[in-house]
C-alpha positions in Angstrom: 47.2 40.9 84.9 47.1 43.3 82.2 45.8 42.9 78.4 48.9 42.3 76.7 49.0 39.4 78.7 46.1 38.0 77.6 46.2 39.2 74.0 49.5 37.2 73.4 47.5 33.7 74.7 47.1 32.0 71.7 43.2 30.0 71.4 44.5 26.6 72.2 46.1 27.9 75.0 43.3 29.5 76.3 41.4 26.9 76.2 43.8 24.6 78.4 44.1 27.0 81.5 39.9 27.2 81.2 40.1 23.5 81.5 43.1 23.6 84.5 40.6 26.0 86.2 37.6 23.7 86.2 39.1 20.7 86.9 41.2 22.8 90.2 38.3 24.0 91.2 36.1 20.5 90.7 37.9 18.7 93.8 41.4 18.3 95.2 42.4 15.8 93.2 45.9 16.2 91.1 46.0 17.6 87.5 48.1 16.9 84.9 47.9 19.3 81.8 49.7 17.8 78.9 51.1 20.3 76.3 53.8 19.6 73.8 56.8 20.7 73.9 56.6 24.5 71.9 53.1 24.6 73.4 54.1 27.3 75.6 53.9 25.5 78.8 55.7 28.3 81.2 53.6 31.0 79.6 50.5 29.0 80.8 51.5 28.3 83.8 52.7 32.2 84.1 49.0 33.0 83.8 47.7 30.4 86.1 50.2 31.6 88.9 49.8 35.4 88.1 45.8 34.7 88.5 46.5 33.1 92.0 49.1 36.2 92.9 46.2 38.7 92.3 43.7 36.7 94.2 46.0 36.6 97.2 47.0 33.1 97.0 50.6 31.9 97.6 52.2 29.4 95.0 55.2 27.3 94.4 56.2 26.0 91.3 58.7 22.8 90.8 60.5 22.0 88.6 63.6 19.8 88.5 66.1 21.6 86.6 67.9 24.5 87.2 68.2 26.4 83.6 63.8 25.9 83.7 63.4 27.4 87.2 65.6 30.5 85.7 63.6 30.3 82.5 59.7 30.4 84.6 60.6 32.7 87.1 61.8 35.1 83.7 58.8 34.7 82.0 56.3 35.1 85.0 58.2 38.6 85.9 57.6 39.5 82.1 54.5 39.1 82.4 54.4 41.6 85.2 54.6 38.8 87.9 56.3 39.4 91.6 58.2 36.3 91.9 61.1 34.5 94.2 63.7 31.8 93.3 64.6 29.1 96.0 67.2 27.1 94.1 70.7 26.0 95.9 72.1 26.1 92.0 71.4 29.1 91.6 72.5 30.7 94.6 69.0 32.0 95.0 67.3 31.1 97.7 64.8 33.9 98.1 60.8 33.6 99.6 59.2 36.5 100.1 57.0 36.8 97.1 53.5 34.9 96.3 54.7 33.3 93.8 58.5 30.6 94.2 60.2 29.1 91.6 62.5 26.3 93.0 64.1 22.7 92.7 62.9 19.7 94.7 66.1 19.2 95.9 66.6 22.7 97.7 62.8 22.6 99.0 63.5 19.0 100.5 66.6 20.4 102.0 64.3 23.2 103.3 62.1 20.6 104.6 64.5 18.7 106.2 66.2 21.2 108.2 62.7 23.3 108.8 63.7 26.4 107.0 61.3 29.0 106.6 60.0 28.4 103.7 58.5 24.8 104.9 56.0 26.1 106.9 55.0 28.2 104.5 51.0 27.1 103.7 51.1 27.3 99.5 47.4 27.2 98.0 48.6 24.8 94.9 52.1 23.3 94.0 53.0 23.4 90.0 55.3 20.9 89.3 56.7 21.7 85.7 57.8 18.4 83.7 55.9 16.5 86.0 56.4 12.9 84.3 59.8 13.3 86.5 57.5 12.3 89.7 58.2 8.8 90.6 54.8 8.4 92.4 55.5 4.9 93.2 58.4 5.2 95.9 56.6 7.4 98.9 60.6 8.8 99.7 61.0 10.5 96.2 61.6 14.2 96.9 58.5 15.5 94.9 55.9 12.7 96.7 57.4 14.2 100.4 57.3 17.6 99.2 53.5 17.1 97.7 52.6 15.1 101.0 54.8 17.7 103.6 52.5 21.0 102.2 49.5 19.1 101.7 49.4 18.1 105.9 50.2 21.3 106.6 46.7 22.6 104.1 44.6 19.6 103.0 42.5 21.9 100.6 45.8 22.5 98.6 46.0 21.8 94.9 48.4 20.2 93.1 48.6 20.6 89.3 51.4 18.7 87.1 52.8 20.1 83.3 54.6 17.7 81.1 54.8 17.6 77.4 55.5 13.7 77.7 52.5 12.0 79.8 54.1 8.8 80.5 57.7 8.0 82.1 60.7 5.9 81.1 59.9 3.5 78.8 55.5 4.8 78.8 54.3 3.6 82.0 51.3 5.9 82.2 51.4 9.0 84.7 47.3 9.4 85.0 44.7 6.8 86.0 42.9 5.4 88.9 46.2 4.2 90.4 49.0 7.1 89.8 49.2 10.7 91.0 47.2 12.6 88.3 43.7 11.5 88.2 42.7 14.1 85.4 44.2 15.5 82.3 43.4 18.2 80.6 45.3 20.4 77.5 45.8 17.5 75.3 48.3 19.8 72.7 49.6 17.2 71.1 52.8 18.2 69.0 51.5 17.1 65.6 48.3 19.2 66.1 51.2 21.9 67.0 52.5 21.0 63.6 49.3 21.4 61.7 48.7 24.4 63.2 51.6 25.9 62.0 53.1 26.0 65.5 55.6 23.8 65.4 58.3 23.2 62.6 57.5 19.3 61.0 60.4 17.5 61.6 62.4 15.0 58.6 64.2 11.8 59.6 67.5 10.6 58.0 69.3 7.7 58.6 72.3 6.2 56.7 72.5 2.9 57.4 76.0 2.1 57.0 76.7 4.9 59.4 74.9 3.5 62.9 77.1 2.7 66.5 75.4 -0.8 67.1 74.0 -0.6 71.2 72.3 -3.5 70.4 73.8 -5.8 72.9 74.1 -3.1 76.1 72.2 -4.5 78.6 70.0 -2.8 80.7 70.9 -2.3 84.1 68.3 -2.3 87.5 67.7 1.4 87.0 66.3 0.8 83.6 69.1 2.3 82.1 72.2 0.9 79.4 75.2 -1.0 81.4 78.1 2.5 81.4 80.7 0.0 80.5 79.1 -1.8 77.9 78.3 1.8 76.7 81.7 2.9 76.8 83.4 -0.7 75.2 81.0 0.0 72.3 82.4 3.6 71.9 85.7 2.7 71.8 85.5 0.0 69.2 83.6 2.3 67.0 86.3 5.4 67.6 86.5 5.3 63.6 82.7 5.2 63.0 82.3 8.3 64.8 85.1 10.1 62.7 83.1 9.5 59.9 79.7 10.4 61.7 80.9 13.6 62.6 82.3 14.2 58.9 79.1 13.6 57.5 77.1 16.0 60.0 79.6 19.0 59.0 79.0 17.4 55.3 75.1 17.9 55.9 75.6 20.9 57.8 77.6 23.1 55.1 76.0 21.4 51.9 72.2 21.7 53.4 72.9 25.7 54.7 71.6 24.0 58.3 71.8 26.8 60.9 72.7 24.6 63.7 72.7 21.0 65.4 72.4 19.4 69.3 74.6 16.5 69.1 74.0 14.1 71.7 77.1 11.4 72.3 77.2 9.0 74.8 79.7 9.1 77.3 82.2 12.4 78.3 84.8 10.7 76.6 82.6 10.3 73.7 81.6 14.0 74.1 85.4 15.4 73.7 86.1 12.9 70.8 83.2 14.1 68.8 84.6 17.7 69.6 87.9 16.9 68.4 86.1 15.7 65.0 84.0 19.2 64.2 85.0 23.1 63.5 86.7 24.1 66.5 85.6 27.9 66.3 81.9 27.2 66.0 81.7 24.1 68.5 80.8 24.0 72.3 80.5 21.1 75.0 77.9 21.5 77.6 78.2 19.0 80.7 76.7 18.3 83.9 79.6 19.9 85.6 79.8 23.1 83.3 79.1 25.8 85.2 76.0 27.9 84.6 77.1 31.4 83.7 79.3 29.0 80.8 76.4 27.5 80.2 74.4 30.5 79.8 77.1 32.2 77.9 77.1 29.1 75.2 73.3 29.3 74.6 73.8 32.7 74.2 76.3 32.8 72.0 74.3 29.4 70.0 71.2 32.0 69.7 73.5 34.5 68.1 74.8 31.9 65.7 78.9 32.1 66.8 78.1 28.5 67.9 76.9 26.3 65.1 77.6 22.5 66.8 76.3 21.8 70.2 77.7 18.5 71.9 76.2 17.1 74.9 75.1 13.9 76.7 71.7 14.2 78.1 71.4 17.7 79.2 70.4 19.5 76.2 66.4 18.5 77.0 64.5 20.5 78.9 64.7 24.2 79.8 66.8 24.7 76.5 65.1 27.0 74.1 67.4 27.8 70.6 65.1 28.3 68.0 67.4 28.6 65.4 69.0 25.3 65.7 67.3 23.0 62.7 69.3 19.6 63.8 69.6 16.9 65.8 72.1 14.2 65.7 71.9 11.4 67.5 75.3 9.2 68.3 73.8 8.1 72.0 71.0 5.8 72.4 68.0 6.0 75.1 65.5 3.5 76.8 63.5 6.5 77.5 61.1 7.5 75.1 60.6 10.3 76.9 63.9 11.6 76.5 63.9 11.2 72.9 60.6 12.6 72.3 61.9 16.0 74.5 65.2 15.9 72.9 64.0 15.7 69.0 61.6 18.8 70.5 64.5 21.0 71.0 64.7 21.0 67.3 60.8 21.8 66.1 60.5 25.2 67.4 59.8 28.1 64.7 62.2 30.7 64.4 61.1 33.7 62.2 64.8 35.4 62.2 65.9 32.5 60.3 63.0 32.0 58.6 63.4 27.8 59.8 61.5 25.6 57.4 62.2 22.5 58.4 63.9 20.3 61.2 66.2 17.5 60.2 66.7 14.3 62.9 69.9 12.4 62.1 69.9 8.6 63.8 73.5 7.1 64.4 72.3 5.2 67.4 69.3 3.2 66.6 66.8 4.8 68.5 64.0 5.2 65.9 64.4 1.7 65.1 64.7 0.7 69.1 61.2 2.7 70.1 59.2 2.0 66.6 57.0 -0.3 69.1 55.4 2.9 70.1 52.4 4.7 68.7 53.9 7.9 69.3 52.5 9.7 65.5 56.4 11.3 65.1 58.1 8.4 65.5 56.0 6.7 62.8 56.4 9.3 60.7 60.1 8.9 61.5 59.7 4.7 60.7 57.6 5.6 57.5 60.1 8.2 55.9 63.3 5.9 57.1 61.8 3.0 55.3 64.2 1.5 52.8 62.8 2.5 49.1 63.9 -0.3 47.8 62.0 -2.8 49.9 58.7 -3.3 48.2 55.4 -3.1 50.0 54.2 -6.8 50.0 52.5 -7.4 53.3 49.1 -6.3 54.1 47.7 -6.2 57.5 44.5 -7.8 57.6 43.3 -5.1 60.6 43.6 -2.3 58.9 44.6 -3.4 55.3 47.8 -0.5 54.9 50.7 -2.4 52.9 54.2 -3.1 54.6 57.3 -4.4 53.5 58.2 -8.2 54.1 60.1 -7.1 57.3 57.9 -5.6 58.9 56.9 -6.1 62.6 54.0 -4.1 63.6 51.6 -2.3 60.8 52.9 1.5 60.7 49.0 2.1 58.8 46.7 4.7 60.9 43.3 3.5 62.1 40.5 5.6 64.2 44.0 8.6 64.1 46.1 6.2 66.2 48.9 3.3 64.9 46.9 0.5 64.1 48.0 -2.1 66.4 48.4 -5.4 64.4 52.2 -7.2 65.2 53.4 -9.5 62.1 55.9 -10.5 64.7 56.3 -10.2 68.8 56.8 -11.1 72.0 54.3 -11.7 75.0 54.8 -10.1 78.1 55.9 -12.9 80.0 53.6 -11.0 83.7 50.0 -12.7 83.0 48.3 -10.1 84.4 49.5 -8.0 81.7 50.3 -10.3 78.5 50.1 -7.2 75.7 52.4 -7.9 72.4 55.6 -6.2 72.6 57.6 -5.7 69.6 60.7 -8.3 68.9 63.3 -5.4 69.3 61.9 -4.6 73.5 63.7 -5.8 76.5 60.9 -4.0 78.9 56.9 -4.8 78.2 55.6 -1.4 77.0 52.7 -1.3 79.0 54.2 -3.1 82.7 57.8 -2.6 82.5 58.4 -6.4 83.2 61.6 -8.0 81.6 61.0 -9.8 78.9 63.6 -12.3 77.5 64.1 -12.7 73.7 64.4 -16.7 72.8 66.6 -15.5 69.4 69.0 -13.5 71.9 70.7 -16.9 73.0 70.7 -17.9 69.3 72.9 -14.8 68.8 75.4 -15.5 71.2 76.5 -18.7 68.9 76.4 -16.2 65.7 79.7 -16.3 63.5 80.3 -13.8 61.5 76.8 -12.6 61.2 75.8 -16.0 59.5 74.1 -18.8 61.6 73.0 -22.4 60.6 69.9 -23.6 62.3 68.3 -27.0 62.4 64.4 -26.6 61.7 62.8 -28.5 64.6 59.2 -28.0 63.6 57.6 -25.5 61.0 53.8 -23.7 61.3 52.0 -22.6 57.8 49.2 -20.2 58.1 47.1 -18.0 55.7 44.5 -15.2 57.3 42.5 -12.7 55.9 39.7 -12.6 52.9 40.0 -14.0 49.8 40.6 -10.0 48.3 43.3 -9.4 51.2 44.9 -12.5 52.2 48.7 -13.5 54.3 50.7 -16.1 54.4 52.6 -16.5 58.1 54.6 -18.8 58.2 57.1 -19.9 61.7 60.1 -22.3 62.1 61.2 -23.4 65.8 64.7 -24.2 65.3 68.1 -24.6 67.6 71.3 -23.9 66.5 74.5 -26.7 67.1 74.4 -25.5 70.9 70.8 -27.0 71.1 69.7 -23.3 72.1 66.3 -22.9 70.0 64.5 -19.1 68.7 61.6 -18.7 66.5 62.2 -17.4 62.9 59.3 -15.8 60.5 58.0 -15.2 57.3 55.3 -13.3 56.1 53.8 -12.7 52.7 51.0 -11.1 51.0 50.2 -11.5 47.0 48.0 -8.8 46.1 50.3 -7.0 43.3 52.5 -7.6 41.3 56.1 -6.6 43.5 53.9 -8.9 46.7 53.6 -11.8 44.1 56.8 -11.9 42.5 58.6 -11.7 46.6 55.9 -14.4 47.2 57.3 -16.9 44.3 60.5 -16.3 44.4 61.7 -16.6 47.9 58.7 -19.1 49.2 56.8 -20.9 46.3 59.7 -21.7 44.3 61.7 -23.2 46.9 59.1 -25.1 48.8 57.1 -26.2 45.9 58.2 -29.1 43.4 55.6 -28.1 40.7 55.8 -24.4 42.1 55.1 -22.9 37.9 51.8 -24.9 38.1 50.7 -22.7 41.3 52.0 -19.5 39.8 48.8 -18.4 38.3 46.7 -18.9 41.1 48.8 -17.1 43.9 46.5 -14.5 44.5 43.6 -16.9 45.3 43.4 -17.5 48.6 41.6 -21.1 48.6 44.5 -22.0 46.2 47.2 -20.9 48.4 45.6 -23.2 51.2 45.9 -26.2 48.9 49.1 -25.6 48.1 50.1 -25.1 51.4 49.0 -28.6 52.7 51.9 -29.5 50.2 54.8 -27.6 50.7 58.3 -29.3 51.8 59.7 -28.1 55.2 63.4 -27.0 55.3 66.0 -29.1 56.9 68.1 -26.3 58.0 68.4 -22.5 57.3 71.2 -19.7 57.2 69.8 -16.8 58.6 71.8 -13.5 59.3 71.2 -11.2 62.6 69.9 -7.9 61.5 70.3 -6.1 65.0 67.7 -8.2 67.1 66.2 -9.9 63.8 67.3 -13.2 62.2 66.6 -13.0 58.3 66.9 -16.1 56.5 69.5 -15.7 53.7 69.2 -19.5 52.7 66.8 -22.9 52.9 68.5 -26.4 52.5 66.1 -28.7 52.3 
């Protein structure tokens, strides 16, 4: 490899292919290096593979995706690399160099039919986005690839890429019992950020303008129900006339350069279409043919093409650096797919001179994944935060203030999200039991299901407004006498007997916290409640005056997506 190979490595990069080497080199055992996206993954994966061409080592590089497979293979032979492609999509299916790009698929099919190019003996396999290995079913194309070249050369290496080391929903890809038993990188994308890197993203949400997927279920795949998807579209055919107005209102007001809409279904795709400038607009599909597809990026890079629709395929292997948008009107169970997807959007561009990358939520999905400790998305849920909504509750772990609806702490402790729930659910698999946030339908940890008691409380819901009867009530107060809150629970069932759990939480240390505090707890469930005014912020006087408060008979709560919010007590 020559200098200006080496010269363009930037130090963090550097480092991580040092740290790929010793760990190869350790034992046989499966690497994973973890780099962000913008990180440069293909470029340090070009160097790894150009160091194994000169040593006279064969490699072959995975990755499931077509568009990435084209985009390696280019950046290896810039780089001065010999390189092949084997990819059915492409039309390529070439193996005579050291070095082969190709697609699971068309290696399997290789495999299968015992083309040449499976008994070929590879010294190590790189498999690019690599949290795309299902590792737990032994038939997946990647784990019979891995296990058909590793019989034919048990000494062979095997070293995994992603920018997302967990899959689905954050089932973890490295430990004792999965594939990778190392990592090594760690570029994370808000050290990226820091570093100057990566553009720092800015969330927007408008609350009156968000599709409500709420209710999709989930199907057995871990995915949303199509049809439920598609019902939910077409009742909100209006909402997303107005959506799409108010991205070509952002888009022309804010001088944005460009914005990767993702919609739903196809139908959704070609309805948003109809809604946005048809002369700087494009649609990319599954189906759309490459060279249109290759034409439409090109043309996106040049800045013809201004609005980019698509469903899900805009997430990998898609580099426009000028776009500085994303607009979401589709939501995802995967938070890997969101975290790739609002990556498309972070990447510097110095023709543009791009300050700044704006993420625009129709769908929910910041508010659907805020379970996770992921430091974007609670930048996202700290910047989305209603105004408005006073900072009353203060979590006795790490003492950072949160409004009165809040249901896990977004405060930083030891540089990760501080893991204190004002509100959850349990993982229902006792071998795992790890808080979940109310909002979750899969544990974050396990996977397992887990059911929502308030869910079957919704389904008797009228007009947003629901009367329950308050079977039993819980008052509690935590914390030190400087730092005190106030949890309070009601078990109640609604006039189908169905019963859900419905909180409070409250925390008088200022004067907004105090004010909340008496006005929508003291006052109503205190007689003399102007008598306990003045000592609200002592914590041995709340407990007194706890022992005394009336319970409600019944309340009027409102759902609030998967939250019921009491709007009235009747006692």
């Amino acid at each position: 490899m020559g200098d200006g190979f080496i010269k363009s490595l930037r130090p963090y990069q550097q480092q991580a292919i040092n740290e790929c080497w010793d760990a190869l080199k350790k034992d046989d055992n499966p690497v994973l290096l973890m780099a962000s996206v913008g990180a440069g993954k293909s470029l340090m994966l070009s160097h790894i593979l150009l160091s194994m061409q000169q040593a006279g080592k064969k490699s072959l590089c995975l990755v499931n995706n077509a568009e990435l497979v084209r985009n390696n293979f280019e950046t290896c032979i810039n780089y001065s690399g010999k390189a092949s492609i084997y990819c059915a999509a492409l039309k390529i299916k070439n193996y005579e160099e050291s070095i082969i790009f190709a697609t699971p698929q068309s290696i399997i099919n290789a495999i299968d039919k015992k083309e040449p190019i499976s008994h070929i003996i590879f010294n190590i396999i790189i498999v690019d986005e690599a949290h795309a290995i299902n590792y737990l079913n032994d038939q997946s194309a990647f784990m019979r690839i891995l296990r058909h070249y590793k019989y034919q050369y048990p000494a062979m290496r095997v070293l995994g890429a992603t920018g997302t080391n967990f899959r689905f929903k954050g089932s973890q890809i490295v430990g004792k019992d999965c594939l990778f038993q190392s990592q090594v990188g760690n570029i994370s994308t808000e050290s990226l950020i820091e570093e100057g890197y990566l553009i720092k993203p800015y969330f927007e949400i408008d609350k009156n303008l968000i599709i409500d997927f709420s209710k999709v279920k989930i199907n057995s795949n871990g995915q949303f129900d199509k049809k439920q998807l598609e019902e939910v579209i077409s009742e909100n055919a209006r909402l997303t006339e107005l959506i799409c107005h108010q991205i070509i209102h952002i888009m022309e007001n804010q001088s944005r350069k460009g914005v990767f809409i993702f919609a739903t279904t196809k139908k959704h795709a070609w309805e948003i279409m109809n809604h946005l400038p048809g002369n700087e607009s494009a649609l990319i599909l599954g189906e759309t043919p490459q060279h249109e597809r290759t034409e439409i990026l090109e043309r996106a890079r040049q800045g013809s093409i201004r609005y980019l629709v698509n469903i899900a395929i805009i997430s990998v292997g898609v580099d426009v650096p000028s776009f500085d948008t994303i607009a979401y009107l589709r939501p995802t169970e995967s938070l890997v797919l969101l975290i790739q997807t609002m990556g498309r959007g972070l990447r510097l561009c110095a023709r543009t001179q791009k300050k700044d990358a704006l993420i625009l939520d129709f769908a929910g999905n910041i508010e659907r994944h805020q379970d996770w400790g992921n430091p974007i998305l609670l930048d996202a849920l700290k910047q989305t935060i209603n105004k408005d909504k006073p900072f009353v509750i203060l979590c006795p772990a790490c003492q950072e203030l949160n409004t009165e609806y809040a249901r896990r702490c977004i405060g930083i402790k030891n540089q990760v999200r501080c893991d204190y729930y004002f509100e959850f659910k349990s993982c229902p698999n006792a071998a795992c039991g790890i808080k979940n946030d109310i909002s979750v339908r899969h544990c974050r940890e396990c996977e397992e299901e887990i059911i929502n008691p308030n869910d079957k409380l919704h389904l008797s819901l009228k007009n947003n407004l629901l009367t329950l009867k308050v079977l039993e009530s819980q008052y509690s107060i935590s914390g030190t006498q400087r730092g005190f809150r106030v949890s309070v629970q009601y078990k109640c069932s609604d006039e189908t007997g169905r019963t859900g759990t419905v909180f409070e939480h409250y925390t008088p240390v200022n004067a907004n916290s105090l004010r909340v505090f008496y006005g929508k707890f003291v006052k109503q469930h205190c007689k003399d409640s102007s008598k306990w005014y003045r000592h609200l912020q002592n914590k041995n006087k709340v407990e007194e005056m706890l022992r005394t408060v009336a319970t409600p008979v019944t309340l009027l709560v409102a759902a609030n997506r998967e939250r019921l919010m009491i709007k009235r007590k009747v006692f």
